[in-house]
C-alpha positions in Angstrom: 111.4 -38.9 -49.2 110.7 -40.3 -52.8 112.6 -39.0 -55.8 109.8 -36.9 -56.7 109.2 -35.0 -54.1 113.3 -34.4 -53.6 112.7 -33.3 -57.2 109.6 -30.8 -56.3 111.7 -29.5 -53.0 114.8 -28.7 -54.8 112.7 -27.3 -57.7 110.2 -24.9 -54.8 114.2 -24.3 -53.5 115.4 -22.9 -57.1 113.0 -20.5 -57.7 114.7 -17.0 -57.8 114.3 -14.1 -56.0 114.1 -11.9 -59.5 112.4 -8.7 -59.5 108.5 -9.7 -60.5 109.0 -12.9 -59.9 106.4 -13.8 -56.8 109.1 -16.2 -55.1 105.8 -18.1 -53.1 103.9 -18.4 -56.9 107.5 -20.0 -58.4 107.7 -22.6 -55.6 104.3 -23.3 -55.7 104.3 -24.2 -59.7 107.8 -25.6 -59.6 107.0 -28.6 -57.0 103.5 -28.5 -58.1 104.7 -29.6 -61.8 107.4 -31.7 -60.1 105.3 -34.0 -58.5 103.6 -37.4 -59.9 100.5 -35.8 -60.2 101.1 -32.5 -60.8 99.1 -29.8 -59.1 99.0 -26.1 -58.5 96.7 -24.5 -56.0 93.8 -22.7 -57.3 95.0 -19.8 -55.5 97.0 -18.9 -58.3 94.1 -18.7 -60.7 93.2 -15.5 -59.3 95.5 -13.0 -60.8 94.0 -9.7 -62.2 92.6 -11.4 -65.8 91.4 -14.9 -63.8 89.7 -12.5 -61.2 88.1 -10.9 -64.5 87.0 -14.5 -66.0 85.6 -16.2 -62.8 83.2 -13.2 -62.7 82.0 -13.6 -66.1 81.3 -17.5 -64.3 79.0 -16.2 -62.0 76.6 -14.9 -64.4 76.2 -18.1 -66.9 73.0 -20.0 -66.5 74.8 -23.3 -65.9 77.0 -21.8 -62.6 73.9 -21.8 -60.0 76.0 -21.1 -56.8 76.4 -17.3 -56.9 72.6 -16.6 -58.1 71.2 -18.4 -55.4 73.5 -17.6 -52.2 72.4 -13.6 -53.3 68.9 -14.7 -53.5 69.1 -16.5 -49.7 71.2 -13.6 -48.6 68.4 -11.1 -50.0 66.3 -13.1 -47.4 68.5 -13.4 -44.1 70.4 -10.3 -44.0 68.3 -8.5 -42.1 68.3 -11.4 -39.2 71.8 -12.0 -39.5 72.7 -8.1 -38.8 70.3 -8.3 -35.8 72.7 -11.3 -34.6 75.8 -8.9 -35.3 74.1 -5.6 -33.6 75.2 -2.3 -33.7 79.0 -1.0 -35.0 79.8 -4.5 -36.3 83.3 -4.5 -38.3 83.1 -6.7 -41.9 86.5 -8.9 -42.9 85.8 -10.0 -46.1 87.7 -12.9 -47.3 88.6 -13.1 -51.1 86.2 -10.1 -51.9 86.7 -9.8 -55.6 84.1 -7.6 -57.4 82.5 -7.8 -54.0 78.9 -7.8 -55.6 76.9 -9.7 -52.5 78.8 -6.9 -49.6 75.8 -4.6 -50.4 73.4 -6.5 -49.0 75.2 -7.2 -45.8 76.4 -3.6 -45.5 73.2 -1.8 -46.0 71.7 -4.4 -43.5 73.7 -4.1 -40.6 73.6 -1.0 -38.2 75.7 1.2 -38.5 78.9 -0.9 -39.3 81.9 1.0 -38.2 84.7 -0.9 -40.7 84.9 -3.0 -43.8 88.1 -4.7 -44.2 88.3 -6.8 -47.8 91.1 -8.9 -48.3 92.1 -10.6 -51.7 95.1 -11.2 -53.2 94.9 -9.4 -56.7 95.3 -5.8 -56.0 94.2 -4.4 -59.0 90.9 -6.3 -58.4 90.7 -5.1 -54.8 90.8 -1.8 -55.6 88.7 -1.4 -58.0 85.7 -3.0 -55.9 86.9 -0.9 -52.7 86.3 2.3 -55.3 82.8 1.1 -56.4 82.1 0.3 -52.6 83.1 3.4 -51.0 81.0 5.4 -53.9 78.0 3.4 -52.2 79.1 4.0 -48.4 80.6 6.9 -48.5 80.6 7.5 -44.6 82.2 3.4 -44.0 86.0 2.9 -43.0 87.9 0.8 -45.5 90.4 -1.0 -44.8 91.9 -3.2 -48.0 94.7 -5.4 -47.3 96.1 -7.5 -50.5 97.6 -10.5 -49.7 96.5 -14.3 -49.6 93.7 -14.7 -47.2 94.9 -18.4 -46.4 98.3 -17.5 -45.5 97.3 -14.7 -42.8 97.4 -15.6 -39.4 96.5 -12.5 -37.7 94.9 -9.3 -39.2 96.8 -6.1 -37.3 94.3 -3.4 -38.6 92.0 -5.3 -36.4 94.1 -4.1 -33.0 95.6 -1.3 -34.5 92.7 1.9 -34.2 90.2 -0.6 -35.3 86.7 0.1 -33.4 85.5 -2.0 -30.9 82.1 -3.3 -32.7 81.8 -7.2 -33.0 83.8 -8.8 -35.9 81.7 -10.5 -38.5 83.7 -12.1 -40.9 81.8 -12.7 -44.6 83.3 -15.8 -46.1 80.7 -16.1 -49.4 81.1 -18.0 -52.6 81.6 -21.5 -51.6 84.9 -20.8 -51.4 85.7 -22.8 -48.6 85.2 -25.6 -50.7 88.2 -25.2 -52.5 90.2 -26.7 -49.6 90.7 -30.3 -48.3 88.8 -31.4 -45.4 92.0 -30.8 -42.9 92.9 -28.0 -44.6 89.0 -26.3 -44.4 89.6 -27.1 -40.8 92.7 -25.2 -40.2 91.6 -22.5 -42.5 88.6 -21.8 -40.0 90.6 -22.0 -37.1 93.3 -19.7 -38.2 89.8 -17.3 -38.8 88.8 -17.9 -35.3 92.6 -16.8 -33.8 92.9 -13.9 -35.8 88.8 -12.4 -35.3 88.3 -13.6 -31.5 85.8 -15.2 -29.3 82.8 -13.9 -29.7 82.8 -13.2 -33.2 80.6 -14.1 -36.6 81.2 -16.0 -39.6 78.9 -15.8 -42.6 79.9 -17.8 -45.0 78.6 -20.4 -47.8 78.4 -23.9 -48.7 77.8 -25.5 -51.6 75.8 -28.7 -50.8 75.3 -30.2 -54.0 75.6 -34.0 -54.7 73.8 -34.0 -58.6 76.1 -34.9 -61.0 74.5 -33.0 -63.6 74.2 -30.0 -62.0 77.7 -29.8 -61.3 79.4 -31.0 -64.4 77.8 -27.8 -67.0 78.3 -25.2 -64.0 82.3 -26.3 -64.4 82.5 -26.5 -67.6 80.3 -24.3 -69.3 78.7 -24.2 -73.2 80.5 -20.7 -73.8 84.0 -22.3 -72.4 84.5 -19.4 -69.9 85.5 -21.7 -67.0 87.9 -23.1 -69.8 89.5 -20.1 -70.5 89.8 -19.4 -66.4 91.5 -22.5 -65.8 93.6 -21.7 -69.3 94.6 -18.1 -68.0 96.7 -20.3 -65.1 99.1 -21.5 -68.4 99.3 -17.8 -69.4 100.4 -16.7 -66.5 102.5 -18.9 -65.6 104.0 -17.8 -69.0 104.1 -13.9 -68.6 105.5 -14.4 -65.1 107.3 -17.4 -64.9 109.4 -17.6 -67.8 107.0 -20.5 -68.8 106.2 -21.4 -72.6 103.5 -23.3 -72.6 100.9 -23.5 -75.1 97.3 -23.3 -73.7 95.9 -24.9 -77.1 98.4 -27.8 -76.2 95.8 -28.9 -72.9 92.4 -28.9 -72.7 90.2 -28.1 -69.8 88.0 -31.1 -68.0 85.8 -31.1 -65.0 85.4 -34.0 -62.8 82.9 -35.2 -60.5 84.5 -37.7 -57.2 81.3 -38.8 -55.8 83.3 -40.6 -53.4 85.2 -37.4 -52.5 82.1 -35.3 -52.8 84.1 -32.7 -54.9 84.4 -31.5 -58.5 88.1 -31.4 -59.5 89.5 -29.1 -62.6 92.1 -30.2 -64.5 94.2 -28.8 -67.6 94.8 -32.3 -69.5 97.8 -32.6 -72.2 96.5 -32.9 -75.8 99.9 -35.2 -76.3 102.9 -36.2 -75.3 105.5 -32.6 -74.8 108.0 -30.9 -72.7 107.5 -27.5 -71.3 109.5 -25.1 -69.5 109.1 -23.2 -66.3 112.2 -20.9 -65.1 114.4 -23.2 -66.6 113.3 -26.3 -65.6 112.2 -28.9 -67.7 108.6 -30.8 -67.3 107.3 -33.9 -69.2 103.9 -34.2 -70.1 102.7 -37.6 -71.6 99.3 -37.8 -74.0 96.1 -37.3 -71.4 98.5 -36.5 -68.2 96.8 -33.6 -66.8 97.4 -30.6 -63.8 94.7 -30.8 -60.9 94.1 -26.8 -60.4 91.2 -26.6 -58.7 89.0 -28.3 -56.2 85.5 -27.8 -54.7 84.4 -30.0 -52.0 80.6 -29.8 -51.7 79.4 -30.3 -47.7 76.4 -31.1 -47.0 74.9 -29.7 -43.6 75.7 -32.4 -41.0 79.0 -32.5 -42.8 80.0 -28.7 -42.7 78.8 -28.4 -39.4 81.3 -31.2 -37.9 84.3 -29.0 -39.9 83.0 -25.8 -38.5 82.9 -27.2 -34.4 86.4 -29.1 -35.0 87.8 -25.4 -36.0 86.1 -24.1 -32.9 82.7 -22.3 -34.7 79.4 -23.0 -33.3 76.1 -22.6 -35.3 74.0 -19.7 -34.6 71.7 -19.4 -38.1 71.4 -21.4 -40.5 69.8 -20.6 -44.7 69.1 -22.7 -47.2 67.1 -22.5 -51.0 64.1 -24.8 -51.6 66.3 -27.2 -53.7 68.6 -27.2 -50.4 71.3 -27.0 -52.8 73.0 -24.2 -51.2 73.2 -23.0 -47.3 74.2 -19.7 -45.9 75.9 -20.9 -42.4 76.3 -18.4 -39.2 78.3 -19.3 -37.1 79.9 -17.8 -33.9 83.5 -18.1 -32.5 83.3 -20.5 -29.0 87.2 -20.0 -27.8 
């Protein structure tokens, strides 16, 4: 083992048990700064406020993925709730505001659950209360925790009903995880829904450099302050002082890759603190806090079958920059 990752491991081991202190959050920014290039999973961006900020995202006229998976979704939903039939029960992964669920709810018949799962709880609930106003006859089920941690979902054998279980993945969000991860994402889905069952979910398949550039880092600097909110969390929560003017946020494109990265890059040369524990940042060194892999079709699809998903139906817009996948578990 190098230096630095004995460094990031007895860092992650540090991190206190304290009362509102999220032990798994402190590990994860402890080795993530530890490390030669540091990195913190984009999970954490999501706390109450970044939940706030990355809807504000989806409405700008540069961030095209959100605006156009409703718009194929407005077209599909009825065929995709005939593939589901009758009683089918929804898992939502990382529901947030849960804005496209409508038009999958209203389309199916007669859904006999909805089970949204996202990790800030302030967040879930308040889309949960806005959902149940609208379906006031569905079963909810909210569970807050960390979608890609879960390997089994108990309200699913505990009183659940027995309708098929369509899982509704949308947002692209899948792209936010390496290839091997991506793969062992979907496969933990498949163990924990079943043969037999439904995933809906999107992919962003969009190679254009100057597509993707503006809809990460937008004129208005909203997806600057998103990625910023990480620093100020890290601050309220962590013990952390660092200064958000101090780091600027960049979007890169890896064509090679096929994914835009988000970084927070050091104005200068400065030492912060985390907990205690002291990090060095040199002029233009930078955090990597987000990825988004885009897949194209032939690309997604080889994923999806190594994690054990066959495809059933498949959407797309006329730019074929985005596609709604179905796709059915096959063991």
């Amino acid at each position: 083992m190098s230096a630095v990752f004995e460094r990031a491991a007895r860092a992650a081991a540090a991190a206190p048990a304290t009362s509102g202190v999220d032990p798994a959050f402190a590990r994860d920014v402890l080795a993530g700064l530890s490390m030669q290039h540091k990195s913190i999973p984009s999970t954490w961006l999501y706390d109450h406020r970044g939940s706030e900020l990355f809807e504000q995202i989806t409405t700008l006229p540069e961030y095209y993925p959100t605006r156009t998976e409703t718009w194929i979704l407005e077209r599909c939903a009825a065929q995709i709730a005939a593939e589901a039939g009758r009683g089918a029960i929804v898992v939502e992964l990382g529901s947030g505001s849960s804005r496209k669920t409508p038009l999958l709810l209203q389309a199916l018949d007669e859904p006999s659950g909805y089970v949204p799962i996202d990790i800030s709880e302030q967040f879930l609930d308040e889309s949960v209360q806005a959902l149940a106003r609208r379906f006031p006859a569905l079963p909810m089920w909210p569970v807050v925790a960390d979608f890609t941690r879960l390997n089994r979902l108990p309200v699913l054998s505990h009183g659940a009903p027995g309708g098929r279980r369509l899982v509704f993945f949308p947002g692209s969000t899948i792209g936010n995880f390496v290839p091997e991860a991506a793969v062992g994402l979907l496969e933990r889905i498949g163990q924990a829904v079943g043969r037999g069952a439904l995933l809906v979910i999107g992919a962003d398949a969009t190679q254009d450099r100057d597509v993707l550039i503006p809809a990460y880092d937008d004129a208005q600097g909203v997806t600057a302050a998103f990625n910023k909110n990480l620093l100020l969390r890290i601050n309220r929560e962590l013990e952390g002082d660092f200064s958000p003017s101090a780091f600027r946020h960049e979007a890169r494109w890896d064509a090679q890759q096929h994914r835009i990265e988000m970084h927070l890059v050091s104005e200068y040369t400065q030492r912060v603190t985390v907990l205690g524990h002291a990090f060095r940042f040199a002029a233009g060194e930078s955090i990597h806090t987000e990825n988004s892999y885009k897949h194209g079709i032939v690309r997604f699809q080889a994923l999806a079958r190594r994690a054990g998903w066959t495809q059933k139906q498949l959407w797309m817009d006329a730019q074929s920059r985005f596609a709604l996948h179905v796709l059915e578990r096959d063991r």
